[in-house]
Every structure is written in C-alpha cells, then in structure tokens.
C-alpha positions as CSV (number, residue, x, y, z in Angstrom):
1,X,-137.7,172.4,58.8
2,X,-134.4,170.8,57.3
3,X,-132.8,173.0,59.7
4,X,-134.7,171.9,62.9
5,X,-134.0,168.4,61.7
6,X,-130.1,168.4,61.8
7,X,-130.5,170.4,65.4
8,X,-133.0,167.7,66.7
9,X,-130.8,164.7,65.4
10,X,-127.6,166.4,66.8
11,X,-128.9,166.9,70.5
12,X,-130.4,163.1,70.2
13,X,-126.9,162.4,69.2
14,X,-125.5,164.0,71.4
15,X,-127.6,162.4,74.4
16,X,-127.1,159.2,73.3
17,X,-123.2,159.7,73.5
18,X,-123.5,161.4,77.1
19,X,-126.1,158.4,78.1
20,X,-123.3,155.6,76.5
21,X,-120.4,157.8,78.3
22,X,-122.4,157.8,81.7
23,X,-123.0,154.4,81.7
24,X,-119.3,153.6,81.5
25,X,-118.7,155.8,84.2
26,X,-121.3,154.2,86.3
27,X,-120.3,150.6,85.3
28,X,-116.7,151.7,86.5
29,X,-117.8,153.1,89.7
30,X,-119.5,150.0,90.6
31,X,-117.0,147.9,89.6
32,X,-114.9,149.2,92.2
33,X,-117.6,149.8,94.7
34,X,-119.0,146.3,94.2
35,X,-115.7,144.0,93.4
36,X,-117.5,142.8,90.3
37,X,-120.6,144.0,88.2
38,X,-123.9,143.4,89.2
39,X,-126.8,143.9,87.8
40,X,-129.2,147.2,89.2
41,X,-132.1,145.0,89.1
42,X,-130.1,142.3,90.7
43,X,-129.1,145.7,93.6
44,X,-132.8,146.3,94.1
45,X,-133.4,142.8,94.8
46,X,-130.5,142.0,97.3
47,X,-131.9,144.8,99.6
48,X,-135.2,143.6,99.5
49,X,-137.6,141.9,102.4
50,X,-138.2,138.4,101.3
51,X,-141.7,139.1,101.8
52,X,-141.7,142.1,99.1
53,X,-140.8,139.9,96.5
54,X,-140.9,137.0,94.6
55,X,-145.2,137.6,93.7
56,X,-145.5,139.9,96.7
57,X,-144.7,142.8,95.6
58,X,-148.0,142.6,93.4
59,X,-150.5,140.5,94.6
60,X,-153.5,139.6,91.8
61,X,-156.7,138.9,94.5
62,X,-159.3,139.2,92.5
63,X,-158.7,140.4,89.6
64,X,-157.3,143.3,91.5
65,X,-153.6,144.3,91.4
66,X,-152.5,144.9,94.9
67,X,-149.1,146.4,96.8
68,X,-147.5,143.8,99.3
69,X,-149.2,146.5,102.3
70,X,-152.4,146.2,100.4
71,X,-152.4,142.1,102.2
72,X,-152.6,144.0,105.8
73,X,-155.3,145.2,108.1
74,X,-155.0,146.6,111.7
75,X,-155.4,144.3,114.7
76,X,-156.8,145.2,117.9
77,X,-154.3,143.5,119.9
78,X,-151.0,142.6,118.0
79,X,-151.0,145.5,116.0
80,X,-151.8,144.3,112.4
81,X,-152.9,140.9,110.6
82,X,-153.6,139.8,106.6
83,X,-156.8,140.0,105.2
84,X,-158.7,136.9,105.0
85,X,-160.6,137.6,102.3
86,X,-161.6,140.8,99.7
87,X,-159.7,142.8,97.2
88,X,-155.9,141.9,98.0
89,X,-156.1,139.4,100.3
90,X,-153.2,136.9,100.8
91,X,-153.7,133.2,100.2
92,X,-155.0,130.7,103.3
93,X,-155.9,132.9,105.8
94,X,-157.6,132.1,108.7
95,X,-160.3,133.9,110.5
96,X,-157.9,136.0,113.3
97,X,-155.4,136.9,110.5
98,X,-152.9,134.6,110.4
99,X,-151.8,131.7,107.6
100,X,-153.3,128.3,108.3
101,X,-156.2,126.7,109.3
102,X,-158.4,128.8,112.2
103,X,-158.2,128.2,115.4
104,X,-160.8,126.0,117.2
105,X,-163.0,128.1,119.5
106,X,-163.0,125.2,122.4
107,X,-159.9,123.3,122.8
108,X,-159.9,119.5,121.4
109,X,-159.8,117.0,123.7
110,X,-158.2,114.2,121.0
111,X,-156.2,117.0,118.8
112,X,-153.0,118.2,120.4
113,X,-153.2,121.8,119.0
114,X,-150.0,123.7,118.8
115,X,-149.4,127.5,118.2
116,X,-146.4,128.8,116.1
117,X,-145.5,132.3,116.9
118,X,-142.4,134.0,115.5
119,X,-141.8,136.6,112.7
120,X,-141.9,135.9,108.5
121,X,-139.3,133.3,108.9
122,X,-141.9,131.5,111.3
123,X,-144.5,132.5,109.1
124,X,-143.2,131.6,106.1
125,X,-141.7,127.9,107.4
126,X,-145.8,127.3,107.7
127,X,-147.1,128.0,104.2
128,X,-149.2,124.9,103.5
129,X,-151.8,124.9,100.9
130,X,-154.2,123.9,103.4
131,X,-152.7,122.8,106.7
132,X,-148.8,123.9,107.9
133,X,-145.7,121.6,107.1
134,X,-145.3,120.9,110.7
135,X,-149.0,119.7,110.9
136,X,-148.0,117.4,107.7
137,X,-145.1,115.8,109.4
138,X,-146.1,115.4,112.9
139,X,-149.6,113.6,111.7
140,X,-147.5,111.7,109.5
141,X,-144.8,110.0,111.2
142,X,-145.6,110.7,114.9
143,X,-148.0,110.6,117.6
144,X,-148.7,111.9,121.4
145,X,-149.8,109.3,124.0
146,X,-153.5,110.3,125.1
147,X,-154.3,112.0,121.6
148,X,-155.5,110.9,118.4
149,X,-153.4,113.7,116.1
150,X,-152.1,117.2,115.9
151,X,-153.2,121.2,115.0
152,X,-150.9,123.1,114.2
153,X,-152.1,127.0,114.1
154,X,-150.2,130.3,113.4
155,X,-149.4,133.5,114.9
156,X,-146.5,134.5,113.3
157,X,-146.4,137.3,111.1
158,X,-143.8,139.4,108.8
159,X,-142.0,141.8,111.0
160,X,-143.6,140.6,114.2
161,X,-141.7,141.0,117.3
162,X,-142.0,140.5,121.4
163,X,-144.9,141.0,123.0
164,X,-146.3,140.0,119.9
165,X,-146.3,136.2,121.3
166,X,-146.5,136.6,124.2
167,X,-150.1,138.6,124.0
168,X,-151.0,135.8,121.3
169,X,-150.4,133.2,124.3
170,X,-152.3,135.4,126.6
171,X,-155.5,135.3,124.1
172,X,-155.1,131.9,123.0
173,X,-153.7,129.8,125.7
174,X,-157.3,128.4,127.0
175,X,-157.5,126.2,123.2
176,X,-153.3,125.5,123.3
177,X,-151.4,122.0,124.4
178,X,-148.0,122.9,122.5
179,X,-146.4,126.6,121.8
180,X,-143.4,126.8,119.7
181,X,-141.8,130.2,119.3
182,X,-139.1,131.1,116.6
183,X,-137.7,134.4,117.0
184,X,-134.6,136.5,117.4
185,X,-133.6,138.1,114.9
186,X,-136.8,141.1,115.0
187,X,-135.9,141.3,118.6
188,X,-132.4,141.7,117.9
189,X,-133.0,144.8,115.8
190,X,-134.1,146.4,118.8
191,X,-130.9,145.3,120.5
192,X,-128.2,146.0,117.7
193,X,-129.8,149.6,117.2
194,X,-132.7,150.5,119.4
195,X,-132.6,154.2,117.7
196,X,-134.9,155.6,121.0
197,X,-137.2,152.5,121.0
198,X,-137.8,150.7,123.6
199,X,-138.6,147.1,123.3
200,X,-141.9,146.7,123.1
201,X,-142.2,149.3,120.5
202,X,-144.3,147.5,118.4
203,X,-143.4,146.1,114.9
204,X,-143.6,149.2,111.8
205,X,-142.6,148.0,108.5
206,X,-142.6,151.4,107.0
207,X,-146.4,151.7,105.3
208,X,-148.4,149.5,107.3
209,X,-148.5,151.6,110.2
210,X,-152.0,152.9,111.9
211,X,-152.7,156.7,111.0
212,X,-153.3,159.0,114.1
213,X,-152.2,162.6,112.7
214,X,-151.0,164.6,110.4
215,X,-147.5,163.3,110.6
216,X,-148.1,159.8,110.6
217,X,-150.3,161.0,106.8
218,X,-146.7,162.2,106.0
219,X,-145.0,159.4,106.3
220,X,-147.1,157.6,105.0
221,X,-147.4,159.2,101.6
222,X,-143.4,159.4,101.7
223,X,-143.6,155.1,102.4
224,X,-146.0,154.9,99.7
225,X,-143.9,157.4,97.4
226,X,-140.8,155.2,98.3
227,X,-142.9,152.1,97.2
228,X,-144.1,153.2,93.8
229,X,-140.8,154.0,92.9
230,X,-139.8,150.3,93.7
231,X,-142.5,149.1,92.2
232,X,-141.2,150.8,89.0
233,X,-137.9,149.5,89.2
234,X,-138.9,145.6,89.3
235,X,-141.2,146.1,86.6
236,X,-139.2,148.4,84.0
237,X,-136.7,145.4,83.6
238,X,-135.5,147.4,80.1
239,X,-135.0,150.5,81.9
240,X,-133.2,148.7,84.5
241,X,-130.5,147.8,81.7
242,X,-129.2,151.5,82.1
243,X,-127.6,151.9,85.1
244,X,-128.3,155.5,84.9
245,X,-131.9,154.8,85.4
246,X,-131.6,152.4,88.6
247,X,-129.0,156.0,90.3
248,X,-132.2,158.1,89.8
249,X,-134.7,156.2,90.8
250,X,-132.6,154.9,94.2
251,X,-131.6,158.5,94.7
252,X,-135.8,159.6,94.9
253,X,-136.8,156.2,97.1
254,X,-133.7,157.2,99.7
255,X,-135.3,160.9,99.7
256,X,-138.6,159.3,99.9
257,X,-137.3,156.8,102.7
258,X,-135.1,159.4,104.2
259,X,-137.9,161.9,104.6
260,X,-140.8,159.1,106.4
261,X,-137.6,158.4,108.8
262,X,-137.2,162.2,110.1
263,X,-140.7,162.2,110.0
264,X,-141.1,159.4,112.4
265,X,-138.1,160.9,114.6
266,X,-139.7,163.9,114.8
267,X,-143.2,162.2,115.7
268,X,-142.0,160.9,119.6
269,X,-144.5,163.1,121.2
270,X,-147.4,162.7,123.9
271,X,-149.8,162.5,120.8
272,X,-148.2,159.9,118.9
273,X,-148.7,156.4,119.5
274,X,-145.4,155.1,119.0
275,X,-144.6,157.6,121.9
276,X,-145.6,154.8,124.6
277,X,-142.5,153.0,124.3
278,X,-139.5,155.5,123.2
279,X,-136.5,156.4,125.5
280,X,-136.9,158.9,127.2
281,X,-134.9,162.4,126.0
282,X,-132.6,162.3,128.2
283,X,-132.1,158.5,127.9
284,X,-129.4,158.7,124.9
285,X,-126.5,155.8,125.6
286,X,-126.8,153.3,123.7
287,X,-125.3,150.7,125.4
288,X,-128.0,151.2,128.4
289,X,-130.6,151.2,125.4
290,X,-129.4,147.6,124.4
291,X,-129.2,146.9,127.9
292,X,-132.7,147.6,128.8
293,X,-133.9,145.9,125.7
294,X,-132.6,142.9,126.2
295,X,-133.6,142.6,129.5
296,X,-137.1,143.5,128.7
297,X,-137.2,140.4,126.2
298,X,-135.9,138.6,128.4
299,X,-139.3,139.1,130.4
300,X,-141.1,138.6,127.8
301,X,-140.4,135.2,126.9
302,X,-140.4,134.4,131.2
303,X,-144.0,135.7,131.0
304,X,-144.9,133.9,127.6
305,X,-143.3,130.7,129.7
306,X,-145.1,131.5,132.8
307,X,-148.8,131.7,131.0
308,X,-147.8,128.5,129.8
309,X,-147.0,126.9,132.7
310,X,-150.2,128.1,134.4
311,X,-152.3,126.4,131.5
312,X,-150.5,123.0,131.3
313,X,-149.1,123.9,127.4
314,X,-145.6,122.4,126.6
315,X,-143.3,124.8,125.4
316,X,-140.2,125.6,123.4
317,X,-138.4,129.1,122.3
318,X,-135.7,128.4,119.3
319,X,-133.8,131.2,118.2
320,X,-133.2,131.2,115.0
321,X,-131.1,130.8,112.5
322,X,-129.0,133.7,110.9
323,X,-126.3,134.0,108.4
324,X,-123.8,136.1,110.6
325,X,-122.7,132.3,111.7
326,X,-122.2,130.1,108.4
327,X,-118.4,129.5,108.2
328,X,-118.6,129.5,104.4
329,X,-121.4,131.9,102.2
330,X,-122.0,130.6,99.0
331,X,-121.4,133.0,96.8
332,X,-125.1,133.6,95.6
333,X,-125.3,134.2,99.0
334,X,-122.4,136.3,99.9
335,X,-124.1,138.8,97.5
336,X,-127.6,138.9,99.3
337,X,-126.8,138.7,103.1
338,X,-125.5,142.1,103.4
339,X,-123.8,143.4,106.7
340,X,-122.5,140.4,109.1
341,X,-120.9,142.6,112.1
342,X,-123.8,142.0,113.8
343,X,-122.8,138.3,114.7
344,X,-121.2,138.7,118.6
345,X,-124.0,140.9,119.5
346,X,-126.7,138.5,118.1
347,X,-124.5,135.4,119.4
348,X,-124.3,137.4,122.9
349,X,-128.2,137.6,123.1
350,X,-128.6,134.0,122.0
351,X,-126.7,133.0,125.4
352,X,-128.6,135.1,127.2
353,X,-131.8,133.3,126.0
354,X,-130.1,129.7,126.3
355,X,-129.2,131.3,130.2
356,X,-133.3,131.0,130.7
357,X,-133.2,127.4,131.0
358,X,-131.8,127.7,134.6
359,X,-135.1,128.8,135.1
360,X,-136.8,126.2,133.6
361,X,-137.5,127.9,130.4
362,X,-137.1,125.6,127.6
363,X,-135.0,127.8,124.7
364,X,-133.0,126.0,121.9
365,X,-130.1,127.7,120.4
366,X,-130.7,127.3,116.5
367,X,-128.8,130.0,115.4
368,X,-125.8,127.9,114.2
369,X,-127.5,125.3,112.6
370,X,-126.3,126.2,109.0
371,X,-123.0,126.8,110.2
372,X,-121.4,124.0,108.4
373,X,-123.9,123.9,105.5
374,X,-122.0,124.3,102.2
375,X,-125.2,124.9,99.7
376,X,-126.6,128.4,99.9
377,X,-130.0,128.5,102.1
378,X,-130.3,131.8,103.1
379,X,-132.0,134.1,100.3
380,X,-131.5,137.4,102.0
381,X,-130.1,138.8,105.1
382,X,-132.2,136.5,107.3
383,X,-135.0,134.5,105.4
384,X,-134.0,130.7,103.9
385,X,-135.0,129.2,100.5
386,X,-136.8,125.8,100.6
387,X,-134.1,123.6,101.6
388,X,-133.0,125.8,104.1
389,X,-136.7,125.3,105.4
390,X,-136.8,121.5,105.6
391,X,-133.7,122.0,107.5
392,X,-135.0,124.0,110.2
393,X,-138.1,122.3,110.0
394,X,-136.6,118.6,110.5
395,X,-134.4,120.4,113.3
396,X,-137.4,121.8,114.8
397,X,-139.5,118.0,114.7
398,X,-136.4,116.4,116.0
399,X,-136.1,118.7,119.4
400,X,-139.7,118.5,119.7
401,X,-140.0,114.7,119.9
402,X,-136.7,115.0,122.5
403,X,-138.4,117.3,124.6
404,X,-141.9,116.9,124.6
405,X,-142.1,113.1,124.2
406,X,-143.2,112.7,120.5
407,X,-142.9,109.1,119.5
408,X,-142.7,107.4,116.2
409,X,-145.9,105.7,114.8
C-alpha cells in the first residue's frame, strides 16, 4: 500500500510538473503568435458570432436550457425564422418569425408601415422590448404628411442574405409604404470567397440547416459535436485558465468543423438541396465566381426596387458599415475584428451598389460611417455595440427624412 502511495504521488507529481512546463511553453508560443497574451477564453470569444454569445449561446425559455440553433425553425420561403413561442424560443417574436411586432394582415391606411430587411446587424439594430428603435424615434420626433404615425416591422434575420429580401418584399409588399434594407456584408461573403456557391445559395449557419439525407445527418452531428465542445469552453471558465485545456478542446471543434465542411463539399450533388445554386464543375475561376455573384446581387436589389416601385413603397438600400474602413481600431477592437484584407473588395462592391442610383435605385453608402470614430463600436468582425447602434440608427433617421420627406413634429 505504502508502496503504491509513493508511485501514485510521484506520477501526480510528475504531471503537475509536465502540466506547469506545458503551460509555459504554450504561454510562449502565444506570446509570439499573438504579440501579447491573451486570455483562451478571451480567443474563443474574439472568433465568435455576436449572436452566439453574450446569453445566446444558452437561452433559458421556459425553464428549459436551450443551444443558440435551438431559437430556429424552418421557413417555407426564406429558408428559416425564430420560434415565437415553446421550449427555446427567442424573446419578442412575431407571428412570421421575425423580432418585433407582427405584421398587419391589411395595410393601414393612417400607419405608414415600414419593413426592415437585412442580416443580424439589421436584426439586432431592432431589438425593442415591444416595438423597434426606429419605430420609437420616428413616432417620437417625426411625422409623414397624410398619416397619423409609423410601423416599423422586421425581416431581418442572423445570417440572412439576398434573395432573402427581396422574396420578403415579394410576400409582403401589398401591407408595405416604406422598405429599408441593410445589407452587405452577408452578400459580400459570397463575393470575397464564393467556394462553388453561387449567389443565391441560401444562408447556412453551420447547424441550422434542413435535413434531406444521410449526409446532411453527418454534418449535422459534426455541427452539433463542434457546438458542445464550445459550449464547454465558455462554461468551464477554471479549465479555461490552462491553456492546455483551450489547445485540446480547439483542436476537436476544428476536426469537428473541419469534417461538416468536407461533408458539405462533398454533398453538391443532384440530391442535395444546396445543389440548386453551386458552380458548376467545370466553373472553378474565382474571379468569374465573384464576378457572377456580384452581378446577381446586383439583380436582386433592381428586382427588390422594381416590386417596390410597382406597389408605390419608398425605398432605400444602405450598405453597411464594416470595420475594414475605420482609420484608427481601438484596441479592444483591434483584438476582435480579425482579418481586414477584405476592405477594396468590399469597398469595390459598395460602388457598384452606389452605381444603381443611375437607375433610380435609391442605395446609401454607409460603410464608412465609423471611419473617423475614435471609441470602439464594433464588437466583432462586423456587428456594433450600443453606441455604435445609435450611430447607425441616427444615420439611418437622418437619410430617411432627406429622402423620403420625413418632417419634424
């Protein structure tokens, strides 16, 4: 027994000192990878969606704890919405899926009724607790000659991309007076690295994607494997202290991640839904890819424009914001942004846009409007904290009552 002892103690020694003499290793390696030390909890979180964190991640809706997919349900149109109510459901959600109030089943004679579309930066910009922001403002402080107040509705959604919108306006355009669209930077992902997908490939954020086979089961187990592991991570905040813990747990969600991606590549086939809008195989350049992508948004947003015109609905299409353009980062966020290389092709795409008002398309270039801004508003690569979104927001009221005639009360 003594003997067992001594042998036990010595290998637990003896791990402790190759767990202490790893972690000085790792601390070094990042060190010099990272230009200063930060935290693996803090590396989870700088990769992360917006949307996957900060309560999302786990979701209490009755009583139940939920996974941030756990929020979403499939759509017949549009792909997939949030639950409205149940186990999991997200807060404020309408009847067709989307946050705010629901949308009036006959149009309002006295209510100017305005649709937001756009992607979670749209989506979250209208988080009210009962109506959106914009609604707040515009019944506040301003008025439209011939109507008695505003409705603002929503059809933006996390990861939502062209035609998204544009079907919305198709659906919706008989109750509609305004349509504001904020978007870009979803559509630009398809432009900056189509990877076979056409545009018009419709939005998959990893887990929430429809199951049609066997492959699409495998992928789906890999996503879900992927987001346990993460789910682990945030929450073992004392593991998280060893940095030896965050290497193995990243190295299982890139397998995880890695495997659902050559899983999806391998899925392009007649039987698979995403099949309808891939490249074909011997379409490989890239630059033709971008080409034909950008085009095709293009169309998109002329058709959105043209249902609009048909139905008498005032219209405006902002792209938005992005970090790739701030002359200075903070340097909280310096650390969360991530890549910026993308800024000529993005700035590229934004005149192309802008070049629709030839046409009579009415598109405002907001991509810069944080250029100048000194106090960090973007949290992540794309998505702003709270004053960021008054900024936008107060950018967004201020072109509205230039263009569509809003006027002071």
């Amino acid at each position: 027994m003594r003997k067992f002892s001594i042998r036990f103690l010595a290998v637990s020694l003896f791990l402790v000192i190759g767990i202490f003499c790893l972690e000085i290793v790792l601390i070094g390696v990042d060190w010099i990878r990272d230009g200063e030390l930060i935290s693996p909890l803090e590396k989870v979180r700088m990769k992360l969606n917006t949307n996957q964190v900060d309560g999302n991640v786990l979701i209490s809706g009755n009583g139940e704890e939920c996974r941030w997919l756990d929020m979403f349900r499939s759509h017949p149109y549009v792909m997939y919405a949030k639950r409205a109510s149940g186990d999991c459901s997200d807060h404020n959600i309408n009847r067709q899926g989307f946050v705010g109030p629901d949308y009036p089943v006959e149009k309002l004679d006295k209510t100017f009724t305005i649709l937001v579309t756009g992607g979670s930066v749209a989506e979250s910009l209208m988080v009210g607790d009962r109506v959106t922001p914009l609604e707040t403002i515009l019944n506040r402080e301003y008025r439209m000659d011939g109507f008695a107040g505003f409705r603002v509705i929503v059809g933006a959604m996390a990861a939502s991309r062209q035609p998204s919108a544009m079907i919305l306006m198709a659906l919706y355009s008989r109750i509609l007076h305004g349509y504001i669209s904020l978007d870009g930077f979803n559509e630009f992902e398809l432009i900056n690295s189509p990877g076979s997908r056409m545009a018009g490939h419709p939005a998959d954020p990893f887990v929430m994607q429809g199951i049609s086979n066997t492959l699409d089961v495998g992928k789906y187990l890999f996503a879900r494997c992927d987001e346990l592991l993460l789910r682990t991570q945030l929450k073992s905040t004392m593991a998280m202290k060893l940095r030896g813990f965050y290497y193995v747990t990243q190295a299982f969600r890139d397998l995880c991640r890695v495997s659902a991606a050559r899983m999806a590549a391998r899925s392009f086939d007649d039987s698979h839904y995403m099949s309808y809008f891939t490249f074909p195989a011997e379409v490989r350049d890239l630059e033709f890819q971008r080409r034909f992508n950008s085009a095709q948004f293009l169309q998109y947003i002329r058709t959105t424009s043209a249902i609009a015109k048909a139905n008498g609905i005032k219209e405006l299409h902002i792209v938005q914001p992005v970090p790739a353009f701030k002359k200075v980062l903070h340097e909280e966020e310096r650390r969360r942004v991530q890549d910026l290389s993308y800024g000529p092709l993005y700035k590229k795409m934004a005149q192309e846009w802008m070049a629709l008002n030839a046409e009579g398309v009415p598109v405002v270039n907001m991509a810069g409007l944080f250029d100048d801004t000194q106090a960090a508003v973007f949290v992540d690569r794309i998505h702003l904290s709270n004053e960021g979104k008054e900024v936008l927001l107060a950018k967004i009221v201020e072109t509205l009552v230039a263009q569509w005639g809003l006027k002071r009360k």
